[in-house]
C-alpha positions in Angstrom: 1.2 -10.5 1.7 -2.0 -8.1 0.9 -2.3 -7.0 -2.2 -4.1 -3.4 -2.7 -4.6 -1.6 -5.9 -3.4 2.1 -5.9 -5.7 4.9 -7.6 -2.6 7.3 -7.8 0.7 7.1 -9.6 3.2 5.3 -7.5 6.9 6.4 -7.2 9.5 5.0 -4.8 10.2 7.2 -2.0 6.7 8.5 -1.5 3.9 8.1 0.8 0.4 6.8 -0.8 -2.8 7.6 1.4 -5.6 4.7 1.1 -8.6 5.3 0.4 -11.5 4.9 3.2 -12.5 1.4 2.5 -9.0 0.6 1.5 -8.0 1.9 5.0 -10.7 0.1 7.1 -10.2 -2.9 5.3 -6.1 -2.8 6.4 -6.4 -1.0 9.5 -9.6 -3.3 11.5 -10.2 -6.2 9.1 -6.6 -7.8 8.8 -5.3 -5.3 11.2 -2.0 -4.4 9.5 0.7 -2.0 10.9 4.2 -2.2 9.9 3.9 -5.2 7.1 4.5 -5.3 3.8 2.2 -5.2 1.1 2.0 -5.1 -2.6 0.6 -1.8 -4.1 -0.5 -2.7 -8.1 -1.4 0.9 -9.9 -1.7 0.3 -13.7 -0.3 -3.2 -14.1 3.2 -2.2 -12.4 3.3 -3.7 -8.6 5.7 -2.0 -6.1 6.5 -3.4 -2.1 5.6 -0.8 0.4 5.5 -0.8 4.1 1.9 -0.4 5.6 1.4 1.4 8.2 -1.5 3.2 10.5 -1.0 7.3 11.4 -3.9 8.0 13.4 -7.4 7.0 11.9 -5.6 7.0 8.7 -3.8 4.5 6.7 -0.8 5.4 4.8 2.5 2.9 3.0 5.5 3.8 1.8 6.4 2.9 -1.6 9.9 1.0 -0.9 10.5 -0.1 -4.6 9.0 -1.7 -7.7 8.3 -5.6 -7.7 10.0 -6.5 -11.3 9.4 -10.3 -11.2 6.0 -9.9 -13.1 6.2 -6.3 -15.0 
């Protein structure tokens, strides 16, 4: 599972944009669409579906890993 690290708040239910190099490193380096990933913003980690819209890169925040926080 990739592992990105959100400059935003993160709150279940919502849609986080990545940032330009977070999006070409998802989108043409491990080429994901559709796949989970871990989203970490201030020490709290949250599972969220990755997924390409166009050139850009989005996930949506599906709830809040509690086995480390």
């Amino acid at each position: 599972m990739q592992q990105y690290f959100a400059d935003t708040p993160l709150k279940v239910g919502e849609i986080y944009q990545f940032s330009d190099s977070q999006a070409h490193h998802a989108g043409n380096v491990v080429r994901l669409d559709h796949e989970m990933i871990r989203l970490v913003y201030n020490g709290i980690g949250y599972f969220a579906e990755g997924y390409c819209e166009g050139r850009e890169f989005k996930a949506m925040v599906l709830s809040q890993d509690t086995s480390i926080n």
